[in-house]
N, C-alpha and C positions, 0 to 999 in steps of 0.2 A: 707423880701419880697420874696429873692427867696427860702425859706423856706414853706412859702406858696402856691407859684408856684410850688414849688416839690409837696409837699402833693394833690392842687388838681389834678395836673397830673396823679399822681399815686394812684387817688382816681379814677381819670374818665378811665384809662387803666383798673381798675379792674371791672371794673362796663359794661364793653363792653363785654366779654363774656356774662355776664348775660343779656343781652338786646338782643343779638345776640340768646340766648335759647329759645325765645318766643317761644311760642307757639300758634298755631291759629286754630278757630275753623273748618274751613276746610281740615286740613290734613290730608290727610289719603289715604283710597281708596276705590275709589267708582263707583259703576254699573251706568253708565251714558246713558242706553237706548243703546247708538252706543257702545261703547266702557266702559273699565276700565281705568280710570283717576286716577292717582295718584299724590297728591298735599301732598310738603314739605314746610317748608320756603324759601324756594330754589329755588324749581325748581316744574317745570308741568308734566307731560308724559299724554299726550292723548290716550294712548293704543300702540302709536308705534314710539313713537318722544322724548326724553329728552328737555324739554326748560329752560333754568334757568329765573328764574324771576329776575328781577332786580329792581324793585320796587311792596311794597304794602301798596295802602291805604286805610284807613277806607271810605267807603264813605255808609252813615247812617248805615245799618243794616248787611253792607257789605260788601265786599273788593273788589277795583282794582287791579286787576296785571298783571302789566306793562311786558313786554319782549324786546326782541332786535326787531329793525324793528319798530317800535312805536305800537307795536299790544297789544290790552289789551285782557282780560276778567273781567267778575264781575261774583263772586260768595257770596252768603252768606249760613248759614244755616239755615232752616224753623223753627219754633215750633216745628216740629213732626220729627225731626232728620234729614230730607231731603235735600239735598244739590239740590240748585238754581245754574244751571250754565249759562250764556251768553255771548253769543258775538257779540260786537256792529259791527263788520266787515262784518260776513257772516248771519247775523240777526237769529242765529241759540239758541235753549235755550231748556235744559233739563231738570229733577226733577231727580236725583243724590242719591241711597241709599245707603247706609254707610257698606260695605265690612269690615271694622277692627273696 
C-alpha cells in the first residue's frame, strides 16, 4: 500500500510540470486598438501594468481570467486569427490582432 502511494505521488509530482507548460490560445501579443496587450499563462500587461492571473477558465469558446481584486477578463480567439478581448467591469471590448 504505501508502495503504491509512493508511485502515485511520484507519478502526480511529475506530471505537474507538464500541466503547468499549457499552452493557450491567447498568448502572445497583440495590437488591441488602445494599447499592446500581452498574455502569458501567467500574467496580463495591458501595455503598461504587469497582472498575474491567477485563475483561468474555459468558459465555451473562451477564457476567464481571473486576477487579484475579483477583476476578470474574457478573451477567446475568432476564426480569423483575431483575438476577442472584454471586460465585464468597465463594459469595454476590442478585436485584438496577433503581433507574434
Amino acid at each position: 500500500m504505501r508502495f503504491l502511494l509512493a508511485v502515485c505521488s511520484a507519478t502526480l509530482l511529475a506530471a505537474g510540470p507538464s500541466l503547468a507548460a499549457e499552452t493557450f490560445a491567447f498568448e502572445g501579443r497583440w495590437n488591441c486598438e488602445v494599447a499592446e496587450f500581452t498574455f502569458t499563462a501567467d500574467s496580463y500587461n495591458n501595455g503598461s501594468e504587469d497582472m498575474p492571473i491567477t485563475d483561468i477558465a474555459v468558459d465555451g469558446n473562451g477564457f476567464v481570467l481571473s486576477f487579484d481584486d475579483s477583476y476578470q477578463l474574457f478573451v477567446s480567439v475568432n476564426p480569423d486569427s483575431t483575438l476577442y478581448w472584454f471586460s465585464p467591469v468597465s463594459g469595454d471590448s476590442f478585436t485584438c490582432q496577433r503581433l507574434d
